[in-house]
C-alpha positions, 0 to 999 in steps of 0.5 A: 470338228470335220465329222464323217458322216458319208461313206460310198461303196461302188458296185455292179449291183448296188440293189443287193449289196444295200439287201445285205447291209440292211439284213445284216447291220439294219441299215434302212434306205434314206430316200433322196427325193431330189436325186430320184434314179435308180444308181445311188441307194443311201442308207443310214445307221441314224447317223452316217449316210452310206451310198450303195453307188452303181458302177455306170457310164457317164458317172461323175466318179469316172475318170478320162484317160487317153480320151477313153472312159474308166469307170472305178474298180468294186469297192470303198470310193469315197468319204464324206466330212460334215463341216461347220465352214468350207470357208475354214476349209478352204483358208487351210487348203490355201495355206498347204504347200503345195496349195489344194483347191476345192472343186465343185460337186454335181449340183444334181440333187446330191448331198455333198458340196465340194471334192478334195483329192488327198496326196495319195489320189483318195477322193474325200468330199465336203459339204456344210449342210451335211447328208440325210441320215434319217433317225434315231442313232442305233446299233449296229453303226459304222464306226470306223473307216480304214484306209491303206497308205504308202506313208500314214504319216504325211497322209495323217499330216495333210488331214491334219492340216487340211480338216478341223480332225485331231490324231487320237492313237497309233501304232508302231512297229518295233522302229518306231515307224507308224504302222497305223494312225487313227483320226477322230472324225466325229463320232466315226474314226479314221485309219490311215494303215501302211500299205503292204509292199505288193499293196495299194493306195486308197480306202480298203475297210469299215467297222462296224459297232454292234452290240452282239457279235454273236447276233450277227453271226445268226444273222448272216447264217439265217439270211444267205437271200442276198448270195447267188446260187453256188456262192458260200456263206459270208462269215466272221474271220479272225484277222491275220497277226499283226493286223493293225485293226480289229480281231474279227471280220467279214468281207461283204457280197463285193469282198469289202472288209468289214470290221466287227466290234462290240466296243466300239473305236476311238473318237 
């Protein structure tokens, strides 16, 4: 089983996105000896790795286009997959039509080993060794990574076909189209959720597992320290009707979806 046990969320303040994660969900900071600087804060929920990464020239996640340098947009980047055999991994890549290569990560001290771009440009990475994600496993934990795709079933097929992952629900629409697709990655469960027609591509929400919604609901009222002055209070909504995901949520400092359940998700 490919198991997502990392997940990076781009930032232009990666320092207070990581406060409110850790005053929020109690996350703690796993330090990262070998890549020491002051543009990737790992944390963990004793389980998944998560990368508060800045927002910087010179990054390996920026891209070259026409010669000028794009850095990425605030928000979701990427997920990491835990792998007993890249070699596995990579015999299935090989078998795709078309075929998909590895490309080799920065060997700068970082946890991951190898980068895959899926059909829709999404980055996922891999590594055998896995990330550092200290202990023991606690709630609240991130339980769930949803990503929105123009067609979730040829994205759930090359996932499927691509990592050791299995499909473990789905929703339709009256159609029999599929509106949301659910992998188990682990004991973290992907979401692949069709795009709206004005929407886009690519990684648009986490869940988290707490044991009290209500808890974090004090918590969020009790500790505004990581707003700026003038900007209002985080607070749990109620999803739009239809929403294929949980019914309650928040959205980050940044503005990243966050999902709220006490009984957790499929895996």
């Amino acid at each position: 089983m490919a198991e997502i046990q990392h997940l990076a969320i781009c930032t232009k303040n990666n320092r207070r996105l990581a406060r409110f994660y850790q005053l929020i969900f109690g996350l703690e900071e796993s330090w990262n000896r070998f890549q020491n600087s002051p543009y990737a804060f790992y944390m963990s929920d004793g389980y998944l790795n998560l990368n508060c990464l800045q927002i910087r020239p010179g990054s390996s996640y920026n891209r070259i286009v026409d010669g000028q340098e794009i850095m990425p947009d605030v928000g979701i980047n990427h997920i990491g997959f835990t792998v007993k055999s890249v070699k596995d991994v990579q015999q299935r890549l090989s078998s795709l039509d078309p075929p998909v290569k590895l490309v080799a990560s920065p060997q700068d001290g970082r946890y991951e080993e190898w980068r895959i771009t899926d059909p829709d440009g999404t980055i996922f990475e891999i590594a055998e060794g896995g990330w550092e994600a200290g202990g023991p496993e606690r709630l609240p934990a991130i339980r769930y990574v949803g990503i929105r795709s123009e067609d979730p079933e040829r994205l759930a097929s090359f996932y499927k076909s691509a990592l050791p992952i299995r499909e473990v629900n789905r929703v339709t629409d009256p159609t029999g189209e599929a509106r949301a697709i659910f992998l188990s990655a682990g004991k973290t469960n992907l979401g692949l959720l069709k795009r709206a027609k004005a929407g886009k591509n690519g990684f648009e929400r986490i869940g988290f597992q707490v044991s009290s919604i209500g808890e974090i609901k004090q918590r969020l009222h009790k500790a505004p320290p990581y707003l700026y002055p003038g900007e209002p209070e985080v607070s749990v909504m109620t999803a739009p009707s239809g929403d294929p995901g949980k019914s309650l949520y928040l959205k980050d400092p940044d503005g990243n979806i966050v999902e709220l359940s006490e009984e957790g998700w499929i895996a």
